[in-house]
C-alpha positions in Angstrom: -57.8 95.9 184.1 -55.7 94.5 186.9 -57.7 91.5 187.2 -56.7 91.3 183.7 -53.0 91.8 183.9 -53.1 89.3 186.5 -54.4 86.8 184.4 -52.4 86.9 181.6 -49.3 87.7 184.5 -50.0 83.9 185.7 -50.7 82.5 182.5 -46.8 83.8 181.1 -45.6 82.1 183.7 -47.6 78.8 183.4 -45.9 78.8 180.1 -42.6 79.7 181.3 -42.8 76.6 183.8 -44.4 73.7 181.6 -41.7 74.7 179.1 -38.8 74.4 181.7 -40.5 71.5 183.8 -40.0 69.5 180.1 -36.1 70.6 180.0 -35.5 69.6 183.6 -37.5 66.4 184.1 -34.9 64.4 183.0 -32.2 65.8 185.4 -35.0 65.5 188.0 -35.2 61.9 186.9 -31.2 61.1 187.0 -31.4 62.7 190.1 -33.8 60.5 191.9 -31.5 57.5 190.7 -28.9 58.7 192.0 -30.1 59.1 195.5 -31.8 55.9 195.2 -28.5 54.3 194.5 -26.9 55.7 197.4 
């Protein structure tokens, strides 16, 4: 059972950061310019 809850654990928040790393890849992206340009 705890291997279980683990699982599913991780898997929450797999979710949790492919739906974020979507939202913040552009700001990640402006960012890099930005330094680049510096």
């Amino acid at each position: 059972m705890a291997i279980l809850f683990a699982v599913e654990h991780f898997h929450a928040l797999d979710l949790f950061f492919t739906k974020h790393y979507f939202s913040l890849l552009p700001a990640l992206i402006n960012f890099s310019f930005f330094l680049s340009s510096n």
